[in-house]
N, C-alpha and C positions, 0 to 999 in steps of 0.2 A: 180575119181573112176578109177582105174587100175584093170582088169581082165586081166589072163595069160591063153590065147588061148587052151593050155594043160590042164590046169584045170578046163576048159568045159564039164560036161559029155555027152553024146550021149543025157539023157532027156534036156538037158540046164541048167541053170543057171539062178536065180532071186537073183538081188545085190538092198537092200535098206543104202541108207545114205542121210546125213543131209549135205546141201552145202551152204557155206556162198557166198551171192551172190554178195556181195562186191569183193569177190576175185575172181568171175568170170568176173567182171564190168561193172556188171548190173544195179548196183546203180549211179545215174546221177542226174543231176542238179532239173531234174523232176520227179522222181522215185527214189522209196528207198521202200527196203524190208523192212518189220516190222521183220522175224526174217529168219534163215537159211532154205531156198528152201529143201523142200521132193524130194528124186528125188528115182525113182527105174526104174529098167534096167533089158530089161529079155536078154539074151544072148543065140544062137542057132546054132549050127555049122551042115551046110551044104556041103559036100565032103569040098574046099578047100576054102569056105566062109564063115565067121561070120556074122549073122543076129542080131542086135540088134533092139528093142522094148523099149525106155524112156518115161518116165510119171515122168514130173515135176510139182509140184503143191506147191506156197508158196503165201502169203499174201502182196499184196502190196501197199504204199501210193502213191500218185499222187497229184501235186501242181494245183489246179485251174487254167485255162488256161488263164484266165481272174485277177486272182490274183497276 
């Protein structure tokens, strides 16, 4: 997810997309998504700072520990 600082308006900015989380490398020997991670991002610019707000939320499988 790429936002351009300019293209912020004065209200903010709310970015939704879909993230495979393989290619973040989140997926591991004991973990693995069932599909691509929800993520949304609110964006808010303060005089010379960016505030961002993320909410990732995706489904994931886990190997018994004991297994």
């Amino acid at each position: 997810m790429k936002v351009k600082i300019s293209e912020i308006p004065e209200e903010g900015l709310t970015v939704s997309e879909k993230v495979d989380a393989g290619g973040l490398g989140l997926d591991t020997r004991d973990v693995r998504f069932a599909r691509p991670l929800d993520v949304t991002a609110t964006f808010q610019k303060e005089r010379d700072t960016v505030l961002a707000a993320v909410r990732v939320s995706g489904e994931m499988e886990r190997t018994c520990s004991r297994c």
